[in-house]
Each structure stands twice: as C-alpha cells, then as structure tokens.
C-alpha positions in Angstrom: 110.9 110.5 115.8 108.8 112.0 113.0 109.3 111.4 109.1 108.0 114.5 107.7 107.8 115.0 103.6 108.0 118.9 102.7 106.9 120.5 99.5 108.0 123.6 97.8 105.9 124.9 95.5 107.4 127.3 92.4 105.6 130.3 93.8 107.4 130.0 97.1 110.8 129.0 95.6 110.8 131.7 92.8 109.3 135.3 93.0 107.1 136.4 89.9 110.5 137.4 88.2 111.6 134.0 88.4 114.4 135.3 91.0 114.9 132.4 93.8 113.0 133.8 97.2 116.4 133.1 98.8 115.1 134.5 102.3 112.2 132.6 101.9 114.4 129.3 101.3 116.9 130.6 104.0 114.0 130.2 106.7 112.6 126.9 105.2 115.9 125.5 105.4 116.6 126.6 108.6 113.4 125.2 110.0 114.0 121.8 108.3 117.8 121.6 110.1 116.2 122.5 113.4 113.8 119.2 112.8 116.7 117.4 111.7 118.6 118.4 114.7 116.0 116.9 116.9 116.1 113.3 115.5 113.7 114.2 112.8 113.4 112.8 109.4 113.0 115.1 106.8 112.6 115.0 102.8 111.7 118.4 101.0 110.5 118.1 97.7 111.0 121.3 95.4 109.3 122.6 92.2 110.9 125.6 90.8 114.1 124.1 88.2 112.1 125.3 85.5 110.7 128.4 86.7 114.7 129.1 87.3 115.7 128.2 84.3 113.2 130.5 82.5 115.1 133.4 84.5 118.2 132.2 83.5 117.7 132.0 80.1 115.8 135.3 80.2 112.6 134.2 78.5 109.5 136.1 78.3 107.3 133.3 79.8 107.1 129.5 81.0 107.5 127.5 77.8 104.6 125.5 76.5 106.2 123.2 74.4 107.9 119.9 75.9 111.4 120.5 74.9 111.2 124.0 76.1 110.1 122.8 79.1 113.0 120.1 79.2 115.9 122.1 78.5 114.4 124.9 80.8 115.0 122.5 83.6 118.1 121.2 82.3 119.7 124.7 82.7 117.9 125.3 86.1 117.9 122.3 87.8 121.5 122.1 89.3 121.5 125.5 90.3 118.0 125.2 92.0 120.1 122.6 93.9 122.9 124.2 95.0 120.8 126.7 97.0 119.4 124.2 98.8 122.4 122.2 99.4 124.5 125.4 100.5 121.6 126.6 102.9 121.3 123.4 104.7 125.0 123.0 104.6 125.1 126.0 107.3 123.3 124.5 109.4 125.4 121.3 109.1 123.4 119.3 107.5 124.1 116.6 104.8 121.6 116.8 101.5 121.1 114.6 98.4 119.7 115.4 95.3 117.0 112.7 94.1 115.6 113.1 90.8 112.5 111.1 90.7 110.2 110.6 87.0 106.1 108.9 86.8 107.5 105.9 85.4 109.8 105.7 88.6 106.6 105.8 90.4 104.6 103.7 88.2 107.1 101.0 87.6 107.1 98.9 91.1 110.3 97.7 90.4 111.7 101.4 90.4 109.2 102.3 93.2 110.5 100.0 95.7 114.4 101.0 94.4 113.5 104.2 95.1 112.1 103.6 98.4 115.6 101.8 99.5 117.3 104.7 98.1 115.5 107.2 100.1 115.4 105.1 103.4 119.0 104.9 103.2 119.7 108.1 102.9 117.5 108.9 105.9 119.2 106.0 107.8 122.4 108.2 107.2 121.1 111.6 108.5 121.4 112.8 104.8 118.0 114.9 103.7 117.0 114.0 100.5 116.0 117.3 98.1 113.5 115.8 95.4 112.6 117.1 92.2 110.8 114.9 89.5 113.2 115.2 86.7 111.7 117.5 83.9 114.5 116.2 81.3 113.4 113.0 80.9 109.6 113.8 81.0 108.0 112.8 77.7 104.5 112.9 77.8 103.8 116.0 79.9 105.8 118.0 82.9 103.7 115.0 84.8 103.2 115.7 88.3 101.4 119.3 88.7 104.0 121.2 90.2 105.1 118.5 92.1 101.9 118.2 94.4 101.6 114.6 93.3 104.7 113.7 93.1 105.3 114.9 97.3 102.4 112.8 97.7 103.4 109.4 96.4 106.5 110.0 98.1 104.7 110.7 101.5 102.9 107.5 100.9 106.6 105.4 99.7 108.3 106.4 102.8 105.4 105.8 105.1 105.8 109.8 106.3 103.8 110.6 109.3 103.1 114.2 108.0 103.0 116.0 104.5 103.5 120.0 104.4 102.2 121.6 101.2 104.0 125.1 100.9 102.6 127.5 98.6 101.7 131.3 98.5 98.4 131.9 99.8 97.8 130.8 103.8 95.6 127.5 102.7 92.5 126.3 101.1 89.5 128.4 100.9 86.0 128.8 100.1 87.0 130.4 96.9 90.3 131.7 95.0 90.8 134.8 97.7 93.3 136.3 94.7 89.2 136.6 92.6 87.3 136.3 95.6 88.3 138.8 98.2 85.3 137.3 100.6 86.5 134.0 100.5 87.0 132.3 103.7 89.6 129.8 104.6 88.9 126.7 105.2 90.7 125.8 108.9 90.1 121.4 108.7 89.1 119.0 106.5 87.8 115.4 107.5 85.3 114.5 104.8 86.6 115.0 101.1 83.0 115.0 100.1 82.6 118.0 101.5 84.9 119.8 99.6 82.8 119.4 96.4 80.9 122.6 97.7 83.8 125.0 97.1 85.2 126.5 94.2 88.6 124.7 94.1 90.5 125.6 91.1 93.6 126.0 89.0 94.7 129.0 89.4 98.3 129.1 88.8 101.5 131.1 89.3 103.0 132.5 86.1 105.9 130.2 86.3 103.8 127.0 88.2 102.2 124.2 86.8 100.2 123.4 90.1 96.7 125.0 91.6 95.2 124.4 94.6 93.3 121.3 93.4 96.2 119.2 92.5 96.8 120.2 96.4 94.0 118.8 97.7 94.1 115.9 95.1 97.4 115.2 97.1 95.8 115.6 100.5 93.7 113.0 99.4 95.9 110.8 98.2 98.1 111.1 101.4 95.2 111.1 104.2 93.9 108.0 102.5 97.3 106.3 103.6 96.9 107.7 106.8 99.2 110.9 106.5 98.5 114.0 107.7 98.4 116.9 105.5 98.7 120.4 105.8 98.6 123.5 103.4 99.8 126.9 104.3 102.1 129.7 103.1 105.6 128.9 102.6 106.5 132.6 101.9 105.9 133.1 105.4 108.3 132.0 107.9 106.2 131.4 111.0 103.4 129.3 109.0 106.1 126.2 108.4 107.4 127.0 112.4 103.9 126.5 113.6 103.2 123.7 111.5 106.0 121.9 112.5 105.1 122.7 116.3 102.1 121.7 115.7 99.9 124.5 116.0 96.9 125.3 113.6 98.0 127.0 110.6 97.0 126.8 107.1 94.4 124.1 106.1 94.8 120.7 108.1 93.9 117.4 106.2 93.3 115.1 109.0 94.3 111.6 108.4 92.2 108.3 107.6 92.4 105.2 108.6 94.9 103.4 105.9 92.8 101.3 104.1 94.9 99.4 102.0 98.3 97.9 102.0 101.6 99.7 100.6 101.0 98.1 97.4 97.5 98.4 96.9 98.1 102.4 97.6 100.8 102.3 94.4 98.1 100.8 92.4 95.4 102.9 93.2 97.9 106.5 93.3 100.9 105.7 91.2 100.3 103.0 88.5 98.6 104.2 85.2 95.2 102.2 83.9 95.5 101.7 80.3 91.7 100.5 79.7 88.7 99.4 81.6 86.9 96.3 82.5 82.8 96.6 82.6 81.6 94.3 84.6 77.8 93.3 85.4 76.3 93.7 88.6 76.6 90.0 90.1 80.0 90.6 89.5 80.7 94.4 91.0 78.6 93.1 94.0 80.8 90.5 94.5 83.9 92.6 94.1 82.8 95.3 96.5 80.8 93.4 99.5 82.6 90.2 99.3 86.1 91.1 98.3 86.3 88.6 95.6 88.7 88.3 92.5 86.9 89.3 89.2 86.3 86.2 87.0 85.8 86.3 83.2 82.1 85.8 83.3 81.4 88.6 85.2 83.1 90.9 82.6 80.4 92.1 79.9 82.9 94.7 78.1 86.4 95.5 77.4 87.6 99.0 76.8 91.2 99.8 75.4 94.4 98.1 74.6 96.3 96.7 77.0 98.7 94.2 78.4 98.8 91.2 80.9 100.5 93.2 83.7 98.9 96.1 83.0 96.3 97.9 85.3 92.9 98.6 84.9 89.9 100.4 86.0 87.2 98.5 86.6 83.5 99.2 86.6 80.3 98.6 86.6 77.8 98.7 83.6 74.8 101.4 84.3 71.3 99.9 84.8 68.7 102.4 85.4 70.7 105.9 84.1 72.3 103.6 81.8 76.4 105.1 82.7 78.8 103.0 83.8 79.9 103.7 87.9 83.5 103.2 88.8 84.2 100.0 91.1 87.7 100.0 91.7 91.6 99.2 89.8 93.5 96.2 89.5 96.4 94.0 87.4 94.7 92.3 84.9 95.9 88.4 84.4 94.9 88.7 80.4 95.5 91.1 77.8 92.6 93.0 76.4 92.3 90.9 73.1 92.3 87.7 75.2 89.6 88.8 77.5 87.3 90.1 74.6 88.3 86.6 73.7 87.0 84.6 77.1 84.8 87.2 78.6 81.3 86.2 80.0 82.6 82.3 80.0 83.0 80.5 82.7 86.4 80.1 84.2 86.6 76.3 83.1 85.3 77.4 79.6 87.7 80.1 79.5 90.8 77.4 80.2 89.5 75.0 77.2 89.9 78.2 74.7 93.0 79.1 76.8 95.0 76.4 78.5 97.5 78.7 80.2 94.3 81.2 81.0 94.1 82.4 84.7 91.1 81.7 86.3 90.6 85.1 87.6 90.6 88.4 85.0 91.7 89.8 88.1 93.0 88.7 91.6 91.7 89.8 94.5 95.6 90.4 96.2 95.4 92.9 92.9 92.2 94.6 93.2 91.4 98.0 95.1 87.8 98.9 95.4 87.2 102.7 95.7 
C-alpha cells in the first residue's frame, strides 16, 4: 500500500477562461479511484476556488486585493468541490472536503489535529480533497497556489510520493513558454544543482504558483524522504505513468529523512518571528556537536518575539562580515529577556532570572540546516 498526496494546480483545474477543465478532472479522478481501488491511499490537494470564483462572478481578472480574493473563494470554493466529489462518486468512491489554513500548519496543536483528521479519513477509504481555505486567510493567499501547502501535507501524513500537476510537462532549463530551446530537466538528486537554471515565477492568469514554489516543495518533501514528481496534469497519460511508475515529468528523488516529524514542522511549517546571532564557539557547537544554544553564545537579538516562538538562528560574519544562517529553533526566552541575559553565563543568567532556562534554545528544538 502506497499513501500518495496529489496536487492540482489552478492551470490544470481551470482553463484560461476560468471554465473548470472538466475532462481534465474526469481523467484525474478516474486515475485516483483506480489507485484507490487497489488498496491505495490517496489525498488530492486542489487550487483553483478562486480562479472559479473569478468565472463565476464574471470578473475581468484575479483580484489583487485580500477581500477580493476572499470572497472570490467563498463563491467558488463549494462548487470547486462538488466536481470533485461527483466525479469520484462515479467511480464509487467516498470524498471529504478538508479546508486547511498556515496557522493550521503552524500551530502544532492544529497540525497534529489535522493529521488525526486526515488519517482517519484514510483509515475509512474516504479521500480527502484539500484546499487551504482562502476565506479565512489574512495576511496573504499564503501558500503559492497550494504547492506548499501539498507539501506540508505530504510530509504530515508521512506520504510515500507527492505528484505536482501543472500545465507544462516538468521542470526545465528555462521557462519553455519564453524559452522555446529549453530543455527539460528528467531527475533531480542534488538541489544545489538547480541554482544553474532559470527557475521562475511565471504564472497562470488565474494562479498564484510558478514553477519555483514547485520545486521549493520538492525540497521540502524530498528532505522528508518523499518522492516528488512534476508533470502535466492536462495530460492524461502523464498522471497514468506516474502512478505506474514510469518516467514522466521531472522526478525529485528522495533523501534520506533527516529529522524527526517535529523537527520537519519547525523547519517547513512554523514561522520565525526574529533571529538569534550567535558567535562562532557557539554555531560550532550547534552544528558539529549537536548542542543546545546557551545565552553566552548569543552576541545579538533581532525582532520581537515570544517564549514559544521560533527563531532563526545564525551566525555573526567574520571575515565578509554577513551573518550565515545556522539553523531554527523554539526559543526558551522572549527577545527582551535574552537582550536581557545574552552573553552571560547560564548561572549568571539564573541570578538575573530565577525561573531563566539554562538553554536559549534546546537541542530536542533546534534544526541545523
């Protein structure tokens, strides 16, 4: 049995019109039953409630504004559903619409509720159609057409494969839509790599995403030891081969998980809201001997933030003088109390600060890049 996570990206949901590609979705749906038929687990997460309610509403263009952007999904979101749920319903197949937002992601409380939710759904053959949801969104539509969002939850159900569908056949050398020399790219193993080509952001006209917040994704899923794939949802045989396992699209071969479930949710999903500088006895520590972070090794504290709160954490520049990311973790103080006790001793620290934890940050709550 496989647990396979499958996203739908705006472009291969809705045409340029904004009119669903409902022979598109017909064959996706009818590949994803025939997975689920054969003891398969399957989630599909969906963009496109906006980009249908834009049609609906008969609007010139994707809104820019937030509330535009709100009520755009509000008006498409249930109908964006009910495709999906009457197409897989043919094939006899149970769905459940799951409407996930980045605090449900950031918040570990409502990342592990969220886990159980979708786990029991799977445990009852139901497949679970996820959409973040756009209503509720306050800062920004948050998760790049979704690309993000199919990622972390690739990475909270512990799938074995993530399928990126969009409308070009993968990732290549350059945009092929500018580029018309541009080769695709067939494997990836080493991101580093990728830094060579001209990734971009190209978007659909009703899409938030790009091929970089794709391959942001495939990073963040490989790193958790998910396979990844991107290929062309608009074709029907590209999600058939995939699923078969034949080469198609770009393959993103998986890693070796490094970290544990919850150090991946602090390193993907939990925002930093300021930044520990530390000095180099203390970022050497850190990285080679996997050791908490102790107030004296923290020469500067950038931002406001909480106890509870996660930071990034790095390491003041000697020679070129810039500062070199170390790693993330849950800081134990608050950043006025650790401009407070930084550079003291830990026993120092306690005097000024009975109730003061010894470390700035734990080790069990520290990821190094």
């Amino acid at each position: 049995m496989k647990r396979i996570v499958v996203k739908l990206g705006s472009s291969v949901v809705a045409d340029a019109a904004g009119e669903p590609r409902e022979e598109v979705l017909r064959n996706v749906c009818e590949a994803l039953a025939r997975e689920h038929r054969e003891g398969n687990e399957v989630i599909v997460v969906t963009s496109g409630a906006i980009a249908r309610g834009v049609r609906l509403m008969e609007l010139s263009r994707r809104p820019s504004s937030i509330k535009e952007l709100q009520a755009a999904s509000a008006v498409g979101q249930g109908k964006l559903y009910r495709i999906y749920d009457e197409l897989l319903r043919e094939h006899g197949v149970m769905s459940a619409q799951v409407l996930l937002t980045f605090f449900d992601m950031s918040a570990r409380t409502h990342y592990l509720n969220a886990r159980q939710t979708l786990t029991t759904l799977l445990e009852w053959r139901v497949l679970p159609v996820i959409n973040e949801n756009d209503t509720t969104a306050t800062d920004e539509i948050s998760f790049g057409d979704n690309d993000f969002l199919a990622a972390q939850v690739a990475v909270l159900v512990a799938a074995d494969e993530l399928i990126l569908l969009t409308d070009i056949d993968g990732l290549y050398t350059a945009d092929p839509r500018l580029y018309p020399d541009a080769k695709i790219v067939r494997e990836v193993s080493d991101f580093a790599g990728l830094g060579e080509l001209e990734i971009g952001h190209t978007t659909s006209p009703l899409g938030s995403g790009g091929m970089r917040s794709k391959v942001v994704a495939a990073d963040m899923a490989t790193a958790a030891g998910i396979e990844t794939t991107i290929c062309n949802g608009v074709r029907p045989e590209a999600l058939r081969a995939v699923l078969a396992g034949e080469r198609e699209g770009t393959r993103f071969q998986a890693r070796e998980a490094r970290y544990s479930s919850f150090k991946l949710w602090l390193k993907y999903a939990k925002p930093s809201r300021g930044t520990l500088v530390v000095d180099a006895g203390a970022a050497r520590a850190v990285r080679e001997g996997a050791a908490s972070l102790l107030p004296v090794g923290v020469v500067e504290v950038i931002g406001e933030f909480d106890a509870g709160d996660a930071v990034e954490i790095a390491q003041a520049g000697a020679e070129d003088g810039e500062r070199h990311a170390l790693g993330k973790g849950i800081s134990n103080y608050s950043a006025e109390e650790l401009r407070q006790v930084q550079g003291m001793k830990s026993a120092r620290a306690r005097e000024l600060m009975p109730r003061a934890s010894e470390e700035a940050v734990h080790r069990d709550y520290l990821v190094v890049d």
